[in-house]
LOTOR-774442 format. One record per residue: residue number from 1; residue in three letters; x, y, z of N, C-alpha, C in turn. Coordinates in nm, 3 decimals, decimal comma. Example, Ala and Ser with C-alpha at 12.3 -4.5 7.8 and 13.67 -1.06 7.14 Angstrom:
BEGIN
{seq:1&type:ala&n_X:1,319&n_Y:-0,569&n_Z:0,780&ca_X:1,230&ca_Y:-0,450&ca_Z:0,780&c_X:1,320&c_Y:-0,330&c_Z:0,780} $
{seq:2&type:ser&n_X:1,285&n_Y:-0,225&n_Z:0,708&ca_X:1,367&ca_Y:-0,106&ca_Z:0,714&c_X:1,290&c_Y:0,003&c_Z:0,787} $
//
This chain:
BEGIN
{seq:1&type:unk&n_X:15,899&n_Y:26,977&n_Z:17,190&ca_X:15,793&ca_Y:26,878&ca_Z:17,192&c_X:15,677&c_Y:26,935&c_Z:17,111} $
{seq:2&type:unk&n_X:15,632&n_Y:26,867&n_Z:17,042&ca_X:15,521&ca_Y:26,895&ca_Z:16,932&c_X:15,384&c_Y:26,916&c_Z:16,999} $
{seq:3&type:unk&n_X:15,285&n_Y:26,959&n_Z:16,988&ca_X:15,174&ca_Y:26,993&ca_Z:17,045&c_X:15,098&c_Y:26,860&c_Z:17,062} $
{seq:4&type:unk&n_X:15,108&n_Y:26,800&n_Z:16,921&ca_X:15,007&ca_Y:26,671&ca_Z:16,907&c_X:15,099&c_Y:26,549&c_Z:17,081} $
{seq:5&type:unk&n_X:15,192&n_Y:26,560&n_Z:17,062&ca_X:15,252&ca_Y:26,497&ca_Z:17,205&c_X:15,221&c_Y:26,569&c_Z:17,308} $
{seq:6&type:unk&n_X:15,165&n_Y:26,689&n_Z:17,343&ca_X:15,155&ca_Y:26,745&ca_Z:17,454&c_X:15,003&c_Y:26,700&c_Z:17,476} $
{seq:7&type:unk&n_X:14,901&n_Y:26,666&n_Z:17,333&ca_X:14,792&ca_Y:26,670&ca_Z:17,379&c_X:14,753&c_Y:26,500&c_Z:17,346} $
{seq:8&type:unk&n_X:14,804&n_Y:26,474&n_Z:17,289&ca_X:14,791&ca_Y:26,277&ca_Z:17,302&c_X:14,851&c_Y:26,156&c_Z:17,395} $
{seq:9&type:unk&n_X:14,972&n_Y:26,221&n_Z:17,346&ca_X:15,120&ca_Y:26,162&ca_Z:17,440&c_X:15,108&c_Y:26,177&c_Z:17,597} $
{seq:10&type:unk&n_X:15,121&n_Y:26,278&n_Z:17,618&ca_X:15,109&ca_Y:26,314&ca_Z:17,765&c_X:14,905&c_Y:26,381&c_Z:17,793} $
{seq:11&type:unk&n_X:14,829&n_Y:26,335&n_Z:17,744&ca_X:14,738&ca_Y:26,332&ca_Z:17,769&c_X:14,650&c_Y:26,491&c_Z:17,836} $
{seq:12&type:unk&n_X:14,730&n_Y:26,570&n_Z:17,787&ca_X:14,684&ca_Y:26,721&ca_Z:17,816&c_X:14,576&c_Y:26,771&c_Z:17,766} $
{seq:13&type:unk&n_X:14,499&n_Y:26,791&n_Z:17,872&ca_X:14,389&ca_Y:26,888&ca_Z:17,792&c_X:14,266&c_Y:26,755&c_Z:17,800} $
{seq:14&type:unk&n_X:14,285&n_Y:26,648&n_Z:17,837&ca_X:14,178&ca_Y:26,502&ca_Z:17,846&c_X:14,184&c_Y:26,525&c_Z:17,987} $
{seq:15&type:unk&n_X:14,212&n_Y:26,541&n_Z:18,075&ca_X:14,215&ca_Y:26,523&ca_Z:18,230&c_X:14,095&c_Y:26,550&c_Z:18,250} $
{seq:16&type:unk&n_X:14,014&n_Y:26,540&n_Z:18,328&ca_X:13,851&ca_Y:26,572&ca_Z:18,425&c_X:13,910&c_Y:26,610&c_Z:18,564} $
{seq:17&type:unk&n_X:13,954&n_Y:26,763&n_Z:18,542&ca_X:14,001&ca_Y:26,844&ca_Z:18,687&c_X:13,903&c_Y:26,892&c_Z:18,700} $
{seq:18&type:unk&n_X:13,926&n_Y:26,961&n_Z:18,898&ca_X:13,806&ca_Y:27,065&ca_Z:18,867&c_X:13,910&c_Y:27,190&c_Z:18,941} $
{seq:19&type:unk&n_X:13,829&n_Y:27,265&n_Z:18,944&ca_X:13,889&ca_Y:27,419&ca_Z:19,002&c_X:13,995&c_Y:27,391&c_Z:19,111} $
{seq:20&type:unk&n_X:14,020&n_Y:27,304&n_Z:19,149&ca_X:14,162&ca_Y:27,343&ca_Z:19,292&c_X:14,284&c_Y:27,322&c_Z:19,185} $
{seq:21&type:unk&n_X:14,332&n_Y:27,439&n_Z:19,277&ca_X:14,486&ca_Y:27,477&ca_Z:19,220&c_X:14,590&c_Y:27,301&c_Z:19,249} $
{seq:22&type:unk&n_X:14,580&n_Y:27,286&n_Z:19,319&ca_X:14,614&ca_Y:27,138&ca_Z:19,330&c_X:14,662&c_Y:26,988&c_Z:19,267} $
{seq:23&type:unk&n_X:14,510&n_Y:26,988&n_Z:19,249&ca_X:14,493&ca_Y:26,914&ca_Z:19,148&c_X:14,486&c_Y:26,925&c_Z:18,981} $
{seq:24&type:unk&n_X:14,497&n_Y:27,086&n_Z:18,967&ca_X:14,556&ca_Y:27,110&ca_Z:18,828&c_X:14,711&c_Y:27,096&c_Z:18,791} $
{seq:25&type:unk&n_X:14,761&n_Y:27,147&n_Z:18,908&ca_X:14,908&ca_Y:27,142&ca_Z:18,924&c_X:14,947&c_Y:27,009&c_Z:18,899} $
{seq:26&type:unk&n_X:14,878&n_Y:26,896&n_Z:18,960&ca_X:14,897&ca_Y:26,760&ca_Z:18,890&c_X:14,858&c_Y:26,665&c_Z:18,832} $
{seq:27&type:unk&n_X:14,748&n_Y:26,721&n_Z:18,726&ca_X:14,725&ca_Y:26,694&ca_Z:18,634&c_X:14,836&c_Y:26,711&c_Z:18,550} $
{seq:28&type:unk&n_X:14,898&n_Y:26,825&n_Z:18,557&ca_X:15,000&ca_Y:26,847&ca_Z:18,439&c_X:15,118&c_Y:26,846&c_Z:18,464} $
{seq:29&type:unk&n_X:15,203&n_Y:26,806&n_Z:18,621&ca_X:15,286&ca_Y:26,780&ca_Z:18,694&c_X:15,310&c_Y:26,628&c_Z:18,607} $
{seq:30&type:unk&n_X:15,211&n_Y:26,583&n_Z:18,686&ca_X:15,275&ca_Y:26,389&ca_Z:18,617&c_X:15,256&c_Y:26,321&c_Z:18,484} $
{seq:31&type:unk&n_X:15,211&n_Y:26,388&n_Z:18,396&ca_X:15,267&ca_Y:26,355&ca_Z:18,261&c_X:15,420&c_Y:26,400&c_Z:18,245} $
{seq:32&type:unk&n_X:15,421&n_Y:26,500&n_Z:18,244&ca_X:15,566&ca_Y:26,587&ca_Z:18,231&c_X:15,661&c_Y:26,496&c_Z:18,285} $
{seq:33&type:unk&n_X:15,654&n_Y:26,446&n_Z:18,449&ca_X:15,744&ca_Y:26,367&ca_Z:18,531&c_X:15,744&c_Y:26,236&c_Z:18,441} $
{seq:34&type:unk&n_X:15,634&n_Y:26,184&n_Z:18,421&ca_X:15,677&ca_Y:26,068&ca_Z:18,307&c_X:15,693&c_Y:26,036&c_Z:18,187} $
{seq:35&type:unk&n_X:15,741&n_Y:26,177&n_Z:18,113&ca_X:15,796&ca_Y:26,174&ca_Z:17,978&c_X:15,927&c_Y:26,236&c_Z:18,033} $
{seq:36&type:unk&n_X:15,983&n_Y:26,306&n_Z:18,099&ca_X:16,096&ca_Y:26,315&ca_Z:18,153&c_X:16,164&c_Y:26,224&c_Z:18,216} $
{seq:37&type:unk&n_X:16,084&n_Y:26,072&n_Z:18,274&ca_X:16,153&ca_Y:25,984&ca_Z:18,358&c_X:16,169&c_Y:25,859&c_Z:18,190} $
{seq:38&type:unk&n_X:16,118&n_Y:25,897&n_Z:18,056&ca_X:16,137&ca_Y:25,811&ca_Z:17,985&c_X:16,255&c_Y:25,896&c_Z:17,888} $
{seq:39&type:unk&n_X:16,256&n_Y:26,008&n_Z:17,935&ca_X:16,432&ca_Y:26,040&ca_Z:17,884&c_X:16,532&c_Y:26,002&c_Z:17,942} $
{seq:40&type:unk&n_X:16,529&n_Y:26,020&n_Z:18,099&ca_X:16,638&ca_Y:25,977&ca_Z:18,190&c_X:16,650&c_Y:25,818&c_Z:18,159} $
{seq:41&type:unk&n_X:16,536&n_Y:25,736&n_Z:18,098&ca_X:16,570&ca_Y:25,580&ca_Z:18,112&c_X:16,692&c_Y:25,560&c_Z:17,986} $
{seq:42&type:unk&n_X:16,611&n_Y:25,617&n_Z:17,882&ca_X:16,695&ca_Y:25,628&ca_Z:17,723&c_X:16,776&c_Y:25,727&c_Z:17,680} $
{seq:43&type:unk&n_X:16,823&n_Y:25,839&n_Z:17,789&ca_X:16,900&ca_Y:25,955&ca_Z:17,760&c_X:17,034&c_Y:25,917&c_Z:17,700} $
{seq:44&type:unk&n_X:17,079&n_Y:25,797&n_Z:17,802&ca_X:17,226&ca_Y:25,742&ca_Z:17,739&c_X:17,265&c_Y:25,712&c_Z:17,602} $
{seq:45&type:unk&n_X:17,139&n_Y:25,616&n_Z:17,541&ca_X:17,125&ca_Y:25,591&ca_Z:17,413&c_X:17,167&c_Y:25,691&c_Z:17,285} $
{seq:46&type:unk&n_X:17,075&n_Y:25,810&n_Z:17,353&ca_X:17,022&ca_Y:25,902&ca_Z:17,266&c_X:17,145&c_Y:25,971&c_Z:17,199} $
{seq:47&type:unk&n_X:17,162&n_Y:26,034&n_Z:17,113&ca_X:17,269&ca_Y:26,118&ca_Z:17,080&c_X:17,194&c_Y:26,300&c_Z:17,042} $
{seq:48&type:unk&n_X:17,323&n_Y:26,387&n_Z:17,138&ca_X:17,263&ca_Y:26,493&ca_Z:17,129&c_X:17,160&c_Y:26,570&c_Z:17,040} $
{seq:49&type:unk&n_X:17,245&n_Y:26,529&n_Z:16,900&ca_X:17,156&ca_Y:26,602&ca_Z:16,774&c_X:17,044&c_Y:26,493&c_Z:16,781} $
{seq:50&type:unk&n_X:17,033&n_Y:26,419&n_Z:16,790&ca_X:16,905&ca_Y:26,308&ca_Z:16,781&c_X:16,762&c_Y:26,318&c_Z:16,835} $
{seq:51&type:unk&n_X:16,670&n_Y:26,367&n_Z:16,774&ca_X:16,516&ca_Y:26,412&ca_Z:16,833&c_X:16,449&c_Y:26,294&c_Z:16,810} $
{seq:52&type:unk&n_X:16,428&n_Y:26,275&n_Z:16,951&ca_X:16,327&ca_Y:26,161&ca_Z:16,960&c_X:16,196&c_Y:26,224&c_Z:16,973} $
{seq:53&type:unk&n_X:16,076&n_Y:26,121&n_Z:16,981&ca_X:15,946&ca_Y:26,145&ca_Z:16,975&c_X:15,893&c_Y:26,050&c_Z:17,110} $
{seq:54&type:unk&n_X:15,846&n_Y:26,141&n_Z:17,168&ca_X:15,751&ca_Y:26,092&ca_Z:17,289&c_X:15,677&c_Y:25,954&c_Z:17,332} $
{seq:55&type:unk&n_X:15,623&n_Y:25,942&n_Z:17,137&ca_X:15,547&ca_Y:25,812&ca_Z:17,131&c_X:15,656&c_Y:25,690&c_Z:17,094} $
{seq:56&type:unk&n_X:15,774&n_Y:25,704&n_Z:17,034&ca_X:15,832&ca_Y:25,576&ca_Z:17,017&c_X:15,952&c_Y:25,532&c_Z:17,150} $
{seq:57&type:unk&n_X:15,948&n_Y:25,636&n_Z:17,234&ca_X:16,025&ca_Y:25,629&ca_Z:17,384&c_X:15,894&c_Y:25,545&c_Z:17,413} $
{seq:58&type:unk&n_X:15,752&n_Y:25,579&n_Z:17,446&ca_X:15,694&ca_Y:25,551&ca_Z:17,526&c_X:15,650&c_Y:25,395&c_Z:17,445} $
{seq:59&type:unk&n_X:15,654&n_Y:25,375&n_Z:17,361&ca_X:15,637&ca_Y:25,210&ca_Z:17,272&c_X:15,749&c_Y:25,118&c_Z:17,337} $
{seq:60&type:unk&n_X:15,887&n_Y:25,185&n_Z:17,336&ca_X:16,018&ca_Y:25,089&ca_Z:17,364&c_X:15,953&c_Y:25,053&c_Z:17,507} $
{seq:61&type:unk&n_X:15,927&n_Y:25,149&n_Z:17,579&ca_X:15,903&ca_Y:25,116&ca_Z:17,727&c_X:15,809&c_Y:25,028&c_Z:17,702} $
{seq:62&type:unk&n_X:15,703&n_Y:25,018&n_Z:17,652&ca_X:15,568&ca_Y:24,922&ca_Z:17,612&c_X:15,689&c_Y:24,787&c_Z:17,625} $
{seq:63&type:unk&n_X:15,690&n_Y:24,756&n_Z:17,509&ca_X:15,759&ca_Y:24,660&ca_Z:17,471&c_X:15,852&c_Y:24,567&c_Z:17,581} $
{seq:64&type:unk&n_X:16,011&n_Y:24,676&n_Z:17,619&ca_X:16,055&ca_Y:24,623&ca_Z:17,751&c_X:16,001&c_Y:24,573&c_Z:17,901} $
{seq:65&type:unk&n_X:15,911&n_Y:24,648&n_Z:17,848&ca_X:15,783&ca_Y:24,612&ca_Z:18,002&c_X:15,755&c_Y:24,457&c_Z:17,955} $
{seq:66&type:unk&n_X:15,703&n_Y:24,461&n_Z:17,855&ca_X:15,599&ca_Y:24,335&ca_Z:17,881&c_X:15,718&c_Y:24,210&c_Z:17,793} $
{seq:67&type:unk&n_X:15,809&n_Y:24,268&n_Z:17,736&ca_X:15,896&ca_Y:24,140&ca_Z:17,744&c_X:15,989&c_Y:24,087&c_Z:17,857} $
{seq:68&type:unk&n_X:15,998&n_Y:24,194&n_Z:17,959&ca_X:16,046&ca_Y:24,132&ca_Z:18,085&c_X:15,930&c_Y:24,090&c_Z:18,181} $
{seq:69&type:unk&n_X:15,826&n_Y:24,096&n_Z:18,140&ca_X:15,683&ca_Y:24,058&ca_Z:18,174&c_X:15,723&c_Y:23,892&c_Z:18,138} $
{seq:70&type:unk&n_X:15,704&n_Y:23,901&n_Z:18,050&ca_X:15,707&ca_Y:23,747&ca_Z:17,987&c_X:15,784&c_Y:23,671&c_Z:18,020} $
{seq:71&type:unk&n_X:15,936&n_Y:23,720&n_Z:18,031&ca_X:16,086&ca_Y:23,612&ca_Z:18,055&c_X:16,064&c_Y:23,598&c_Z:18,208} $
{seq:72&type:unk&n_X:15,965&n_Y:23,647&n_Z:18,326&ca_X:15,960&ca_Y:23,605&ca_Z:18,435&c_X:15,852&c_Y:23,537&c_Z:18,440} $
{seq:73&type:unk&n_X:15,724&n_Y:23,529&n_Z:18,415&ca_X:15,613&ca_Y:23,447&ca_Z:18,334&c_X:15,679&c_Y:23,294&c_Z:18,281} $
{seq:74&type:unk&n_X:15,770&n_Y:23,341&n_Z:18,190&ca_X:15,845&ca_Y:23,178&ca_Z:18,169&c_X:15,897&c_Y:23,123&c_Z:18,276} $
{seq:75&type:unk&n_X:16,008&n_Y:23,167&n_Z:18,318&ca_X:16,110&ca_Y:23,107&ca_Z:18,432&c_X:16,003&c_Y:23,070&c_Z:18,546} $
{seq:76&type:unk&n_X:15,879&n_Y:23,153&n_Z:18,596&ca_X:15,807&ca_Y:23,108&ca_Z:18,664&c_X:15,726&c_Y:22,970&c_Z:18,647} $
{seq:77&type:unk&n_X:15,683&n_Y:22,970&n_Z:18,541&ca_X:15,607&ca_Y:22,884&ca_Z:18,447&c_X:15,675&c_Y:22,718&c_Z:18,435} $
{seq:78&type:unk&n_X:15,832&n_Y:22,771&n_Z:18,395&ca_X:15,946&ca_Y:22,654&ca_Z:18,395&c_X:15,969&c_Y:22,591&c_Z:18,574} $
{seq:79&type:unk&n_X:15,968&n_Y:22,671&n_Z:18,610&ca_X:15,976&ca_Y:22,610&ca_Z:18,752&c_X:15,869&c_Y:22,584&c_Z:18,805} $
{seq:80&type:unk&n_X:15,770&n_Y:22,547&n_Z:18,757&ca_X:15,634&ca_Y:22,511&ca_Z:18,831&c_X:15,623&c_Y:22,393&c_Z:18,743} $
{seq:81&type:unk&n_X:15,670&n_Y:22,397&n_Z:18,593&ca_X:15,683&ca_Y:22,216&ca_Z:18,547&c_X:15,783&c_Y:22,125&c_Z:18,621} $
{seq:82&type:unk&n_X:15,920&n_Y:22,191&n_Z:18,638&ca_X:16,021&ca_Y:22,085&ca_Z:18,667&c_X:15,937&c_Y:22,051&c_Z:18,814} $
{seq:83&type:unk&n_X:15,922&n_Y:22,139&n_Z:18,885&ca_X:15,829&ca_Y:22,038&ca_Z:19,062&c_X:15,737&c_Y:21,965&c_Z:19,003} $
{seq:84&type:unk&n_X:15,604&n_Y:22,005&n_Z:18,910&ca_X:15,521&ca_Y:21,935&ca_Z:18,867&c_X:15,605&c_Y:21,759&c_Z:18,800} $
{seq:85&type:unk&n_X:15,659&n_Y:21,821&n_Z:18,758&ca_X:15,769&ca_Y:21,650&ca_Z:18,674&c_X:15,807&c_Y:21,568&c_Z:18,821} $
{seq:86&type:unk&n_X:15,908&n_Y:21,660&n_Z:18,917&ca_X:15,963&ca_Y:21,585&ca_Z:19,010&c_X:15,859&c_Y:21,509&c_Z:19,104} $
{seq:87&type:unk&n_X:15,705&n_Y:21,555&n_Z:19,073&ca_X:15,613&ca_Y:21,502&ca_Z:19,177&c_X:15,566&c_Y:21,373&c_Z:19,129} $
{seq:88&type:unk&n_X:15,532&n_Y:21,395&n_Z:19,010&ca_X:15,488&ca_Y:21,263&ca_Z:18,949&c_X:15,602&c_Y:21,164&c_Z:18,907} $
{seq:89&type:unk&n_X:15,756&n_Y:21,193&n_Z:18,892&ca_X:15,848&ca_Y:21,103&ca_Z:18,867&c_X:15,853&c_Y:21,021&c_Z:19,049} $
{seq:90&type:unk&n_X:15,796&n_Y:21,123&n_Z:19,140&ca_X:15,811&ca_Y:21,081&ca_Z:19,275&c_X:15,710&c_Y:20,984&c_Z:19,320} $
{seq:91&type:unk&n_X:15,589&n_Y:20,999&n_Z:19,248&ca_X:15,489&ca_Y:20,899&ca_Z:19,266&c_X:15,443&c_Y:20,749&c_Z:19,222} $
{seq:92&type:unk&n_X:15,580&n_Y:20,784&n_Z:19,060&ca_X:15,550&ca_Y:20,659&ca_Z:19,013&c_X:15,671&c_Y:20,589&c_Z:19,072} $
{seq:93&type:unk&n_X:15,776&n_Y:20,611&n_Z:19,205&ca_X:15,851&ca_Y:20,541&ca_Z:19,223&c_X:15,849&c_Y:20,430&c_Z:19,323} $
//
């Protein structure tokens, strides 16, 4: 992992800790856990010789997030017209 990902990507070295052993420990505990939980998502994909980069794992996730954001946003959206339709086809009957 490249430095510029240790200090952009996973946000190292930006944290506002203070002195407990603690809370340094996870400061730098849960970046790590979630650039490691965005290998385990895309590890399958990946092919051994294949070096990925921190920031375009963490974009795909962007992306899949908010397009399964959206396709439930629709279906929600779609089913709040068809009742809206069935109410007023019900009123003008």
């Amino acid at each position: 992992m490249t430095f510029k990902e240790l200090k952009s990507g996973l946000h190292l070295g930006q944290m506002q800790v203070t002195k407990k052993e603690a809370r340094i420990q996870r400061s730098i505990a849960l970046p790590v856990m979630a650039y490691l939980l965005l290998l385990r998502l895309y590890a399958d994909e990946l092919q051994p010789e294949q070096r990925t980069s921190f920031f375009a794992l963490q974009k795909r996730f962007r992306t899949e997030a908010y397009q399964e954001q959206f396709e439930r946003s629709e279906v929600r959206f779609k089913k709040k017209l068809a009742c809206f339709k069935q109410t007023v086809s019900g009123q003008r009957a």
